[in-house]
C-alpha positions in Angstrom: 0.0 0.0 0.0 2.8 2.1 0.8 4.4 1.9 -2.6 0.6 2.8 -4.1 0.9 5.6 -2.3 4.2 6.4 -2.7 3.7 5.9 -6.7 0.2 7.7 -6.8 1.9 11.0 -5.0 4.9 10.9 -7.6 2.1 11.1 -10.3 0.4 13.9 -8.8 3.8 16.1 -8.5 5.1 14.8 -11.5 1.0 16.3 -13.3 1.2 19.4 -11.3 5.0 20.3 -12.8 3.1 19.9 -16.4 0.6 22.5 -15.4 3.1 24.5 -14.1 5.6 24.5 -16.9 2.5 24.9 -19.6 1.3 27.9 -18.4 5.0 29.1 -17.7 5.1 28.7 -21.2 2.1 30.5 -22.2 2.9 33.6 -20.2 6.3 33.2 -21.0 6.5 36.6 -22.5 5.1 38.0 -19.3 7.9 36.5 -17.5 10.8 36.5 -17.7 13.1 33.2 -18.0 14.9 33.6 -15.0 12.2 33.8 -12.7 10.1 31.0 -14.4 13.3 28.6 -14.1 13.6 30.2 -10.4 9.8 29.3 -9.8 10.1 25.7 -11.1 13.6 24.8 -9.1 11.7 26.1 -6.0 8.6 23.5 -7.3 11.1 21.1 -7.2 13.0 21.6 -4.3 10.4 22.2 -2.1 8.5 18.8 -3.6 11.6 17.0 -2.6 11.1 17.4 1.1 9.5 14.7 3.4 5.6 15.4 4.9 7.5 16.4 8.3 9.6 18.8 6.9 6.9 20.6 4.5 4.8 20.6 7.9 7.1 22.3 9.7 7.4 24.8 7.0 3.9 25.3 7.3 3.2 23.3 3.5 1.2 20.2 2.6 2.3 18.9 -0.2 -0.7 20.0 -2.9 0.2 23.7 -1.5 3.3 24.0 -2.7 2.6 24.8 -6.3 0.1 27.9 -5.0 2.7 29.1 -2.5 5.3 29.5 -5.2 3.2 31.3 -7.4 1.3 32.7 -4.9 2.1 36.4 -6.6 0.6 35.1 -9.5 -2.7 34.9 -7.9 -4.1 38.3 -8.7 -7.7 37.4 -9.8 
């Protein structure tokens, strides 16, 4: 069950890094490179942490995508 799990959440990050890096490239003229490649090493970085340490950042794991692009969210 554990490797389910284990598999299913891999699946998940590994969908929500598509999203990300399609809209990236949509808006890519409205941002520049650097911070889009900044943005998606801090996707990745911070998806590399255990549950315990995203916890005690404050983070669950589907969060993390929203709290790096959380300047993005001006609607």
């Amino acid at each position: 069950m554990l490797l389910q799990s284990t598999a299913s959440a891999e699946a998940e990050s590994e969908a929500r890094l598509r999203v990300v890096r399609y809209f990236s490239d949509v808006c890519s003229e409205l941002v520049p490179a650097a911070v889009r490649d900044q943005h998606l090493a801090q996707v990745r970085e911070l998806e590399a942490k255990s549950d315990d340490e995203l916890a005690a950042m404050g983070l669950l794991r589907e969060d993390i995508v929203d709290h790096v692009f959380q300047e993005a969210h001006y609607v």
